[in-house]
Residue frames relative to the residue before (quaternion, step in Angstrom):
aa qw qx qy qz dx dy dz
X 1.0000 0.0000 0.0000 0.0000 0.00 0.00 0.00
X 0.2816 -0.6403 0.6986 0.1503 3.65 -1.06 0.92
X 0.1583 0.7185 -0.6541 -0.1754 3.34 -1.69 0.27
X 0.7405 -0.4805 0.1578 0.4427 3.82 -1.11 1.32
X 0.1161 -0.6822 0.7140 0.1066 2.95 -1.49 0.08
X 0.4094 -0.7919 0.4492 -0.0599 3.67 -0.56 1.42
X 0.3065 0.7946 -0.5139 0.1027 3.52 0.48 0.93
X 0.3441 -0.7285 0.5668 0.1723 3.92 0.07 1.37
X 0.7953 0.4274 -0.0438 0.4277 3.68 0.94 -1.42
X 0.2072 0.7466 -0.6094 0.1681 3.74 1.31 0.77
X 0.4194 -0.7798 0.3422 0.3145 2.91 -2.01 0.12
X 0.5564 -0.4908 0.4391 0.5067 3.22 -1.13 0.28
X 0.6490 -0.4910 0.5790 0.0502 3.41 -2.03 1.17
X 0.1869 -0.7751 0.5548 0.2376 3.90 0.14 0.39
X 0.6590 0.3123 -0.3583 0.5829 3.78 0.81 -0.18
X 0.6300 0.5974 -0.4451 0.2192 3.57 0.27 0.02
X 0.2850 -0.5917 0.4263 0.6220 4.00 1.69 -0.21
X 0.7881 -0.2230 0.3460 0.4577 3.77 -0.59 0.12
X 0.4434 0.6556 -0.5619 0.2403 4.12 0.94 -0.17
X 0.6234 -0.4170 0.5355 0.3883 3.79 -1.45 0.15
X 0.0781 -0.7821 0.6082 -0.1106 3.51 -1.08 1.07
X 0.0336 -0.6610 0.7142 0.2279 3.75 -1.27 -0.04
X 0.1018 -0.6744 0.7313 -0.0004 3.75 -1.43 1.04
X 0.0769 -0.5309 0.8354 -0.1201 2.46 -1.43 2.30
X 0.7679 -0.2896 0.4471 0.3557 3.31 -2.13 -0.68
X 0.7030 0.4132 -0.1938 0.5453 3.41 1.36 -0.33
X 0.0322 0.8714 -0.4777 0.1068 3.29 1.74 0.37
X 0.8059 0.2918 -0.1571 0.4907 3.90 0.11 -1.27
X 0.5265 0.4651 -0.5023 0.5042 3.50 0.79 0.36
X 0.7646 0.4273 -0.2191 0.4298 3.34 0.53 -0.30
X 0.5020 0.6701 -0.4060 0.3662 4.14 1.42 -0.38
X 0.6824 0.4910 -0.4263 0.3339 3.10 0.80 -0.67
X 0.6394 0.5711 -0.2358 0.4577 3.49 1.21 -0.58
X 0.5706 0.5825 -0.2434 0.5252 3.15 1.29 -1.00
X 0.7224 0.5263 -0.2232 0.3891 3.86 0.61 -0.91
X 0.4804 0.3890 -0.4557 0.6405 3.57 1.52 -0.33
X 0.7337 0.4932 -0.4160 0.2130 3.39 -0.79 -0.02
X 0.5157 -0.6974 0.3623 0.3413 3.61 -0.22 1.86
X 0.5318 -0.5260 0.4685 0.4700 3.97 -1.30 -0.19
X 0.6489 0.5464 -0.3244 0.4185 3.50 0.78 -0.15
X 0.2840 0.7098 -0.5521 0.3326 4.12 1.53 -0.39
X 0.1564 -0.6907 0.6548 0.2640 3.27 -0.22 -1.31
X 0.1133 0.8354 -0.4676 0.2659 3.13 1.76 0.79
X 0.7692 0.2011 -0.2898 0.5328 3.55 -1.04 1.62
X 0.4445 0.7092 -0.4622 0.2930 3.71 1.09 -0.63
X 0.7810 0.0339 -0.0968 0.6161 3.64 0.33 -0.69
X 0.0885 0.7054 -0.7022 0.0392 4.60 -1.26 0.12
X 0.2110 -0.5401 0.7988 -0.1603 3.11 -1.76 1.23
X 0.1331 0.7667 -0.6053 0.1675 3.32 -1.41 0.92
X 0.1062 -0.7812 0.6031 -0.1215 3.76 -0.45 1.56
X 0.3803 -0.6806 0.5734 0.2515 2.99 -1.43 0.42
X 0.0888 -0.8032 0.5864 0.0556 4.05 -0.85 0.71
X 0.7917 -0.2222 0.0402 0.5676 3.58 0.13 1.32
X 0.6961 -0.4307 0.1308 0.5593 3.88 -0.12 -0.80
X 0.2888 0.5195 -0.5970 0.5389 3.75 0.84 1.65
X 0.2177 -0.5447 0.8052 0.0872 2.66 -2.29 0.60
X 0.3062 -0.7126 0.6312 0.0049 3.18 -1.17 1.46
X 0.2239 -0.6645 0.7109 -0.0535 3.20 -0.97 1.45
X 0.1220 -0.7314 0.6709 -0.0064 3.33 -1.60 0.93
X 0.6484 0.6718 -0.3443 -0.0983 3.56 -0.59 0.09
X 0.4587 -0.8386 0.2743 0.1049 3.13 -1.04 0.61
X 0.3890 -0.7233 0.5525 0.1426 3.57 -0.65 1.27
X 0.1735 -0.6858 0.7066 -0.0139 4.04 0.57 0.98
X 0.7974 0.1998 -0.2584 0.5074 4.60 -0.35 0.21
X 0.2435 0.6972 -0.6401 0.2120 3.93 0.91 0.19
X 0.1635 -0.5925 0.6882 0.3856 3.66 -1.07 -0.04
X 0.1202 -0.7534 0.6312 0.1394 3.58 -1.57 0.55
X 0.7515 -0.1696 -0.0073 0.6375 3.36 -0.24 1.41
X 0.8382 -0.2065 0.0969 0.4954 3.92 -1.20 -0.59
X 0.5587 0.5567 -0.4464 0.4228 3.77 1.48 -0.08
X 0.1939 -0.7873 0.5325 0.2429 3.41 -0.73 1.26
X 0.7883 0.3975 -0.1262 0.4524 3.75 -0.87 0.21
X 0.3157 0.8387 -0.4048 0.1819 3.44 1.56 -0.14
X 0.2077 -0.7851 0.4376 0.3859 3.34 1.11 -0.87
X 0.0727 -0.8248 0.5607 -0.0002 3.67 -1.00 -0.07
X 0.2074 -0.7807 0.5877 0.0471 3.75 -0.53 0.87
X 0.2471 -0.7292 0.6381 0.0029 3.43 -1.28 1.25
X 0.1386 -0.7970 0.5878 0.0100 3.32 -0.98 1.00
X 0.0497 0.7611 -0.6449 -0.0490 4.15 -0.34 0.88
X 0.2210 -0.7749 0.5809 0.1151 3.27 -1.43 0.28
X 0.1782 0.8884 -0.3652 0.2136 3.93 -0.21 0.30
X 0.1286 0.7613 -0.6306 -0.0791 3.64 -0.99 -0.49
X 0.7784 0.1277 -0.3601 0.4981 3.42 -1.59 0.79
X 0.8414 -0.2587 0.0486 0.4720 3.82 -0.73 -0.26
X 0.4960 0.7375 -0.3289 0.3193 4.07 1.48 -0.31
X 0.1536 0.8970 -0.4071 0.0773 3.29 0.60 0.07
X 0.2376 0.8425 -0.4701 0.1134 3.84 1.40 0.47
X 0.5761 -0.6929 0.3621 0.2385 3.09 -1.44 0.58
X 0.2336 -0.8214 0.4696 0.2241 3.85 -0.71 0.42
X 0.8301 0.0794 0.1746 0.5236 3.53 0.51 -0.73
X 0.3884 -0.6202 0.6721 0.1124 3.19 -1.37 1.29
X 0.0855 0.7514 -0.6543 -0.0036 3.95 -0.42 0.55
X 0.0299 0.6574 -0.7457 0.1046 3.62 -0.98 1.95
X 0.8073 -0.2249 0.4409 0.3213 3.13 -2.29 0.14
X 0.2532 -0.7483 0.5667 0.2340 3.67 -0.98 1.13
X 0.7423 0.1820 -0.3181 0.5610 3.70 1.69 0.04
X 0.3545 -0.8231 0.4339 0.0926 2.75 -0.20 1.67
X 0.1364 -0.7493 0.5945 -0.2580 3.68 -1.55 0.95
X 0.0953 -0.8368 0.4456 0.3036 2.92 -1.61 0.23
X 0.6049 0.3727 -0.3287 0.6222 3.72 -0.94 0.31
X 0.3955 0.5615 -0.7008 0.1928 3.68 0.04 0.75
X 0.4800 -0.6193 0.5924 0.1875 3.98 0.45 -0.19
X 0.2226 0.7154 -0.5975 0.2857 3.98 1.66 0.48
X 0.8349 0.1075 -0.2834 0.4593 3.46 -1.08 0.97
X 0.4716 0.6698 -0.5678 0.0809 3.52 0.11 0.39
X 0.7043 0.2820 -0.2257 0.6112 3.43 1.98 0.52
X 0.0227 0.7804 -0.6238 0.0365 3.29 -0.51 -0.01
X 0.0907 0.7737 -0.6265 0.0276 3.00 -1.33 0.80
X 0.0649 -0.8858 0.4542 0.0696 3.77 -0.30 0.90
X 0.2376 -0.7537 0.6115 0.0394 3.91 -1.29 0.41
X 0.0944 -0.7616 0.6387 0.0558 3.56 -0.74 0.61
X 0.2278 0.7507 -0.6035 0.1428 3.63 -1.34 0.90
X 0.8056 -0.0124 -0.1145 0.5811 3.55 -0.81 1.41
X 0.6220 -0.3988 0.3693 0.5637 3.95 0.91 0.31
X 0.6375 0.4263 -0.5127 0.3860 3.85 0.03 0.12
X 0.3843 -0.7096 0.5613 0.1839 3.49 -1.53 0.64
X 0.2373 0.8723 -0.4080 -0.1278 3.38 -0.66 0.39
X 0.0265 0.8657 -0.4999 -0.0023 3.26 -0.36 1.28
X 0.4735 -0.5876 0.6007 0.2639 3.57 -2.02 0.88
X 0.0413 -0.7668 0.6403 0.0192 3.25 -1.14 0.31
X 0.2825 -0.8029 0.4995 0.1613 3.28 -0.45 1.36
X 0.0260 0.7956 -0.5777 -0.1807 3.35 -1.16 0.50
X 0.0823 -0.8411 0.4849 0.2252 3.88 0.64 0.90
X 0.6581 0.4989 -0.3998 0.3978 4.02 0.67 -0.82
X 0.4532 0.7327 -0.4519 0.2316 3.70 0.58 0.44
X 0.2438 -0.8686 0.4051 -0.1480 3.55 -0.42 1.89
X 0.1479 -0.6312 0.7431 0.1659 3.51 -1.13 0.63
X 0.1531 -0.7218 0.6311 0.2396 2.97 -2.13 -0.01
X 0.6238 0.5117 -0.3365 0.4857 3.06 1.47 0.57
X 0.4364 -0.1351 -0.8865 -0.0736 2.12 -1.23 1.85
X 0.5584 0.4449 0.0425 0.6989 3.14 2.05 0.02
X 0.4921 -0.6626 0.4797 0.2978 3.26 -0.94 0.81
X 0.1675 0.7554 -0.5952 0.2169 3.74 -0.81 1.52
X 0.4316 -0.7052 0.5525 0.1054 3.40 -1.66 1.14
X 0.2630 0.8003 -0.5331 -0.0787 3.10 -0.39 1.01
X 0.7060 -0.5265 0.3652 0.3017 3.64 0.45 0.62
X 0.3299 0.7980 -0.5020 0.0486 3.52 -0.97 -0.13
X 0.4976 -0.6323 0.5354 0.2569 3.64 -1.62 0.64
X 0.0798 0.6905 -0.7143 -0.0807 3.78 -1.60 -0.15
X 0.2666 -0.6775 0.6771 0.1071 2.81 -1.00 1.31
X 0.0759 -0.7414 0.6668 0.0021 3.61 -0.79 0.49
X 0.1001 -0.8008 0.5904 -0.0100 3.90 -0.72 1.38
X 0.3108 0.8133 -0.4039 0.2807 3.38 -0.97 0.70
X 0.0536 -0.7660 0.6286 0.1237 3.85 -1.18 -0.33
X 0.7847 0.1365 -0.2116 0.5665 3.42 -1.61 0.43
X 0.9002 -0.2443 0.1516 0.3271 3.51 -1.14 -1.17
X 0.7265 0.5055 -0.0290 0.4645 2.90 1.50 0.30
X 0.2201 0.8754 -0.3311 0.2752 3.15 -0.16 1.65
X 0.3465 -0.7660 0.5145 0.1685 3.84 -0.51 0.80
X 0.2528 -0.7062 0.6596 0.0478 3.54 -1.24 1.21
X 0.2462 0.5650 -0.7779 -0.1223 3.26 -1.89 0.43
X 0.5016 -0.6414 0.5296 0.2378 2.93 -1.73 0.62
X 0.3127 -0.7810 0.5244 0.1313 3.75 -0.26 1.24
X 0.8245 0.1417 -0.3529 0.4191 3.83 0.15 0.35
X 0.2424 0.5497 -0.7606 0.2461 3.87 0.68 1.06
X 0.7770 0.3400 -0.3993 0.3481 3.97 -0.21 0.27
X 0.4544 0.6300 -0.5258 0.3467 3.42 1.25 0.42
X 0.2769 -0.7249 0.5491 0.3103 3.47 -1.70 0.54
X 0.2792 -0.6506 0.6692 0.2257 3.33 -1.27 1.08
X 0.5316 -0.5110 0.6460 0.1974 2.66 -1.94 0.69
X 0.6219 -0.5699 0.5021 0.1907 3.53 -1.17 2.11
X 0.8506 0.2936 -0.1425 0.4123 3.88 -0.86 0.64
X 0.8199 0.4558 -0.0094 0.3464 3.27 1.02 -0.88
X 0.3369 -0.8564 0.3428 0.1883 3.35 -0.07 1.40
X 0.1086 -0.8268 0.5298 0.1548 3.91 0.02 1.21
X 0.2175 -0.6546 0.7145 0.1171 3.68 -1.73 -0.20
X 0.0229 -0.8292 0.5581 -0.0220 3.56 0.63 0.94
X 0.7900 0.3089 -0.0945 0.5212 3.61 -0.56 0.30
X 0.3874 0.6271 -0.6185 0.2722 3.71 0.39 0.80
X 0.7970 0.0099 -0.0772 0.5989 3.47 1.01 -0.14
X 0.0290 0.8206 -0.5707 0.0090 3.32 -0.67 1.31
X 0.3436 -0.7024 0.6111 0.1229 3.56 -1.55 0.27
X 0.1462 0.8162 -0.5562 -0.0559 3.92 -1.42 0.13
X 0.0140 0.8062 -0.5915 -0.0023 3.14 -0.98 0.43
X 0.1566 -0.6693 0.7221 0.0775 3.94 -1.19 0.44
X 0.1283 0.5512 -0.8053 0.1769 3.01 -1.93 1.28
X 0.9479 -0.0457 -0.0298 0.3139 3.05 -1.26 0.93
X 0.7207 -0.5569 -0.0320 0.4117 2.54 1.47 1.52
X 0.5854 0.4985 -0.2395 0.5928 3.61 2.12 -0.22
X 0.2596 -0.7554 0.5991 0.0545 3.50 -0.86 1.38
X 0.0495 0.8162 -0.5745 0.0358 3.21 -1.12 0.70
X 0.4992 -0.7067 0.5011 0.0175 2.89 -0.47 2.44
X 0.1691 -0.6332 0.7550 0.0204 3.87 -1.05 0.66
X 0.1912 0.8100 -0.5499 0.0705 3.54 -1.51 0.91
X 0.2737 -0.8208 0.4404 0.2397 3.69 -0.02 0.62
X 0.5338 -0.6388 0.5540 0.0050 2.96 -1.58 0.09
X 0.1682 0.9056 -0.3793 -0.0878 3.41 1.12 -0.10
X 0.7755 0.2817 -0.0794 0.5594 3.49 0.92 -1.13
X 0.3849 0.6110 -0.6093 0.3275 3.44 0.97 0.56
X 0.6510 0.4362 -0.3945 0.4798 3.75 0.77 -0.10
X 0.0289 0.7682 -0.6149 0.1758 3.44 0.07 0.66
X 0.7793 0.1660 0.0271 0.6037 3.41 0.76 -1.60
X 0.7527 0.1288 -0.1238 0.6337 3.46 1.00 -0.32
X 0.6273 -0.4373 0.3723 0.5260 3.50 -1.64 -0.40
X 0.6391 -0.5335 0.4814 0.2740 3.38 -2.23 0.40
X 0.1700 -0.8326 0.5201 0.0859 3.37 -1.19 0.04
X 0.3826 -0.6825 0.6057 0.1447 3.47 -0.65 0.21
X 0.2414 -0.7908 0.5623 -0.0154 3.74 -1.39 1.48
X 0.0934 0.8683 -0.4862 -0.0298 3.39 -0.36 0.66
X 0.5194 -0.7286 0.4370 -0.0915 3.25 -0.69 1.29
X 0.2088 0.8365 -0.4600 0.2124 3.75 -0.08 0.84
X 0.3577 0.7239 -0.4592 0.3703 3.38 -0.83 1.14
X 0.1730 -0.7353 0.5870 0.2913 3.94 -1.06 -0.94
X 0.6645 0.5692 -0.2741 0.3991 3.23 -1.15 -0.42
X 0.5661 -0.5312 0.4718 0.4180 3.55 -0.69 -1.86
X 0.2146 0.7821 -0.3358 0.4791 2.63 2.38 1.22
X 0.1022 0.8391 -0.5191 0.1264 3.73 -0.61 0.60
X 0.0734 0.7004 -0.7086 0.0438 3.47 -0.72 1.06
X 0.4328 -0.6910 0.5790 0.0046 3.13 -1.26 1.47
X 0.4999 0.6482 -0.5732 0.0375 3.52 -1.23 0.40
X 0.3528 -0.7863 0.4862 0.1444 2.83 -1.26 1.20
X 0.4040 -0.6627 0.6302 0.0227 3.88 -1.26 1.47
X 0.0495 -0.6553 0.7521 -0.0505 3.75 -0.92 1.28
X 0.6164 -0.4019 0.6081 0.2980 3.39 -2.17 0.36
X 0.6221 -0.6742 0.3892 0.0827 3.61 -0.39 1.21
X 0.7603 0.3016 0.2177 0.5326 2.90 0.89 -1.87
X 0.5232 0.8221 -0.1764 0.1392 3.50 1.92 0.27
X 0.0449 0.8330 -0.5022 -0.2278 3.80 0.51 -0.50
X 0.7672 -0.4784 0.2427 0.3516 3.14 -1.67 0.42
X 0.7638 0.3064 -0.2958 0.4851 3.61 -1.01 0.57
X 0.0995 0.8615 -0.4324 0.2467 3.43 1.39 0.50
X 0.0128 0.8059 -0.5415 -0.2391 3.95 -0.57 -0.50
X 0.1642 0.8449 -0.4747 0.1840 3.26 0.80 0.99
X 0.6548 0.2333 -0.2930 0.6565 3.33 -0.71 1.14
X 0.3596 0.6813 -0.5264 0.3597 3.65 -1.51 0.65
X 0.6341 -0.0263 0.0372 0.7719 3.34 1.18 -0.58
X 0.0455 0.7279 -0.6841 0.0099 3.34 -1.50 1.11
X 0.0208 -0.7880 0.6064 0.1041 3.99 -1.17 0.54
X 0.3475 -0.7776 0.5097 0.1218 3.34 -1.01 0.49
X 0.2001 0.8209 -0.4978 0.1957 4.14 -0.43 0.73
X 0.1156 -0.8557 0.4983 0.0775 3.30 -1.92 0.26
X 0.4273 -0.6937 0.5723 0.0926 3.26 -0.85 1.42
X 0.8830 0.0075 0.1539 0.4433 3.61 -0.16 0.66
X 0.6078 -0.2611 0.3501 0.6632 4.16 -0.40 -1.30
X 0.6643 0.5606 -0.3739 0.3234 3.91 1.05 -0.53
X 0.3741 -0.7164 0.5480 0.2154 3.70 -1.22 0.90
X 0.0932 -0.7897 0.5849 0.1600 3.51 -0.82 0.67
X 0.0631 -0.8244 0.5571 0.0780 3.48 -1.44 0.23
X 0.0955 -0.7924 0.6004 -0.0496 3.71 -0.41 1.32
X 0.2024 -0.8030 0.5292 -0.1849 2.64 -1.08 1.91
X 0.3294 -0.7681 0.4923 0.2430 3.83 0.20 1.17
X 0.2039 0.6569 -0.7188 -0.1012 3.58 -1.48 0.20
X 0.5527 -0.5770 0.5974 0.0691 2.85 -1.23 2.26
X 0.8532 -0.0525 0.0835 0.5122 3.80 0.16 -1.07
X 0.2617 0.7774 -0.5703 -0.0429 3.50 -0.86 0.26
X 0.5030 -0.5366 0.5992 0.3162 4.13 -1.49 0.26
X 0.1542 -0.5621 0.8039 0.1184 3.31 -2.11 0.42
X 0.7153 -0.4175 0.3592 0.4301 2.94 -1.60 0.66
X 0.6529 0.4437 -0.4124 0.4547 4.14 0.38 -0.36
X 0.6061 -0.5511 0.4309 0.3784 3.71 0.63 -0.03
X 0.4604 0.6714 -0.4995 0.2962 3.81 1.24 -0.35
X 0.4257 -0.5881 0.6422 0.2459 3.70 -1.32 0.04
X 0.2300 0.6480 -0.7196 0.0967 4.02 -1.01 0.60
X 0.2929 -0.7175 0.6198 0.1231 3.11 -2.03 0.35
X 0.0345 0.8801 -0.4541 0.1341 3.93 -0.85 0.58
X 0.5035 -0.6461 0.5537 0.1498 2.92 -0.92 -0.04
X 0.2433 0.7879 -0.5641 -0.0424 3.96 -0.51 0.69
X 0.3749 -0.6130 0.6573 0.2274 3.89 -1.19 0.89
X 0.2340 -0.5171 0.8078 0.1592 3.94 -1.73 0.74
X 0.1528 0.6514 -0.7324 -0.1265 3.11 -1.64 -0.19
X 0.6178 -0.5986 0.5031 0.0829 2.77 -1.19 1.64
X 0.1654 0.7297 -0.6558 0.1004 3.56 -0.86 1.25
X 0.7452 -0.0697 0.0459 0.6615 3.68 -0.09 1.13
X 0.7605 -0.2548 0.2192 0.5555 3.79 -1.08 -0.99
X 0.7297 0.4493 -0.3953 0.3307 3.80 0.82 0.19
X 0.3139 -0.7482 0.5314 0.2435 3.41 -1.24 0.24
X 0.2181 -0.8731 0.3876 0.1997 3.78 -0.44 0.83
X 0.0344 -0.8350 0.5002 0.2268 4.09 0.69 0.67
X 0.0062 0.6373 -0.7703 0.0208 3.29 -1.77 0.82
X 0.3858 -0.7128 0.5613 0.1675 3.41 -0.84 1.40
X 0.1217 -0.6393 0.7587 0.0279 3.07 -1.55 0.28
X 0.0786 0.8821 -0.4303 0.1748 3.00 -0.86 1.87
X 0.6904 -0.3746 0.1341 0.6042 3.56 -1.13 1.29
X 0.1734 0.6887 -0.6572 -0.2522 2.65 -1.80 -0.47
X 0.8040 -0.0273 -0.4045 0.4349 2.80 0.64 1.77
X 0.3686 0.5994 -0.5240 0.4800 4.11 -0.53 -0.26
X 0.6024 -0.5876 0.5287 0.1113 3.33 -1.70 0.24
X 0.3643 -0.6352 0.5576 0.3910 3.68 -0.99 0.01
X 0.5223 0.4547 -0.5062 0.5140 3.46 -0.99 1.49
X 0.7376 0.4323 -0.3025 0.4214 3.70 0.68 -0.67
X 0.6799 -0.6428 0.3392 0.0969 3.01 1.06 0.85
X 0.5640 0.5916 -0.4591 0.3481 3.51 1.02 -0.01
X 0.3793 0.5507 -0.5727 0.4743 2.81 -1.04 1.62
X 0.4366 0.7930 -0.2575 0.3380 3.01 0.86 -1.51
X 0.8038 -0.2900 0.0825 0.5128 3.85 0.70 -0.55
X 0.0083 -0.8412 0.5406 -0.0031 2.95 -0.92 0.49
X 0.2076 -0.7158 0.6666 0.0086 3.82 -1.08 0.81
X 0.1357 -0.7611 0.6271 0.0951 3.09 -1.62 1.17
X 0.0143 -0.8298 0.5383 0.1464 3.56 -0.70 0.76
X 0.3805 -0.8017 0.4601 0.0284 3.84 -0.10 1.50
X 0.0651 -0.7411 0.6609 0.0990 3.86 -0.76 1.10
X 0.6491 -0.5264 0.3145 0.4502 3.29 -1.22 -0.07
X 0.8706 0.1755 -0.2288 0.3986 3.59 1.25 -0.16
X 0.6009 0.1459 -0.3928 0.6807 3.08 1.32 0.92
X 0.3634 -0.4902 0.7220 0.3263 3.53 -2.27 -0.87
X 0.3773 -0.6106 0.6907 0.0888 3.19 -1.52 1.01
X 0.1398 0.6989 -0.6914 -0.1184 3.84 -0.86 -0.20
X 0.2397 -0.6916 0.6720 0.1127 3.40 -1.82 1.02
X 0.5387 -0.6271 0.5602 0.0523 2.98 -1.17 0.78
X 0.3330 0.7971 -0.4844 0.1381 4.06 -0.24 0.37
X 0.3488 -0.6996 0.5980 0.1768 3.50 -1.20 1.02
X 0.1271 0.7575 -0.6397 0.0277 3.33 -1.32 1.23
X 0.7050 -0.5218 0.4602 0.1375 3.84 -0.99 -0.13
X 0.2748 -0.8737 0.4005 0.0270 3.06 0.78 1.37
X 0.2769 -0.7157 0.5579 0.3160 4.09 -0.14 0.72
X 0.4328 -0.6366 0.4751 0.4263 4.12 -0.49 0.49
């Protein structure tokens, strides 16, 4: 299982005029593709990458692509390849299309038995009925080469009345035993209270929802922001960054907490700094890498896009 990696601050390509870019080792296999893409794509902003028998799966996403009259629609690219080949398969957009949905500003992909599966946040997703409101959202999109099937995992979530969400600024995924389970935050669901983080589980166009809060949280929390998905055995884990959070004294700290998934519950135990400062952001990202008899979790600092 791959989970996303979030890089608001990629670099720019010196042959590319200043356009968004992602630099691997396979860099020029990939310019020509890289060079359609306007300076505004945000092309490279967020990549995910699995392995699918003897291919490397490339993911990334251009979260400001215009698609046809939808400015900002976003729009995820998927190459496949190995040693210097790196060709493209598939243009992957919003099945309700818009603009300014922000479709790829995460991504997160898995590979298993030759299928691909990848999440794809889409947090700038909006109604205008009854009123104009953000509520965010995931797609899971299954599939290989040029082909692939989409559902949208949170048309059955409940938003909270009043409140402007961003589901899916940072998602996660993973498959085991044939059930995938799709990690998604919540960032701005704490406006008035703390944030949270949805997690999704199932196959097919099956979905069970539930939604996971900081235990110990209080309002203005930043819980959720970085999310990773993994397994310890039959058990699902989830690590959840908090950039900022309150204690009952009003102080401010930041951390890091793991669930683990025991039947329909999730147990959280926190794993904190132990040293640096509040401001440095740690939390900020996080990656799980899962053996068969334990879980490892890394810890990385990245740049949040605003």
């Amino acid at each position: 299982m791959e989970e996303h990696t979030h890089h608001p601050d990629a670099p720019i390509d010196p042959l590319s005029n200043g356009r968004w870019c992602v630099r691997t080792d396979r860099r020029s296999a990939l310019r020509n593709t890289l060079l359609l893409a306007s300076s505004n794509d945000g092309f490279g902003s967020s990549v995910a990458t699995a392995t699918n028998g003897g291919a490397t799966i490339i993911a990334i996403g251009a979260y400001g692509h215009n698609v046809g009259a939808n400015n900002a629609q976003g729009s995820v690219y998927m190459f496949a390849g190995s040693g210097a080949s790196y060709p493209l398969q598939t243009e992957l957009n919003a099945p309700d299309p818009r603009t300014t949905l922000s479709f790829g500003q995460s991504v997160a992909l898995a590979s298993n038995s030759g299928t691909n599966t990848l999440a794809v946040g889409v947090p700038d997703s909006y109604s205008f009925s009854p009123a104009f409101h953000t509520f965010g959202g995931v797609m899971i999109f299954t599939g290989s080469g040029t082909s692939y099937s989409a559902v949208n995992l949170s048309a059955s979530l409940a938003y909270q009345p009043g409140v402007q969400h961003h589901v899916g600024f940072s998602v996660a995924v993973g498959v085991l035993n044939g059930v995938t389970t799709v990690a998604a935050d919540d960032p701005s669901n704490g406006e008035s209270h703390e944030s949270a983080v949805f997690l999704f589980a199932g196959s097919g166009a099956s979905y069970t929802a539930t939604k996971i809060t900081d235990a110990g949280g209080y309002a203005g929390d930043q819980f959720s922001g970085s999310v990773a998905v993994g397994y310890s055995y039959s058990q699902t884990l989830i690590a959840v960054g908090v950039a900022f959070e309150f204690n009952s004294t009003g102080s401010a700290a930041d951390g890091v907490l793991l669930f683990t998934q025991t039947g329909t519950t999730y147990t959280e135990s926190s794993l904190p700094r132990t040293n640096g400062t509040l401001g440095d952001h740690y939390g900020s990202g996080v990656a799980i890498q899962a053996a068969a008899t334990s879980s490892r979790m890394a810890r990385r600092s990245h740049r949040r896009s605003p």
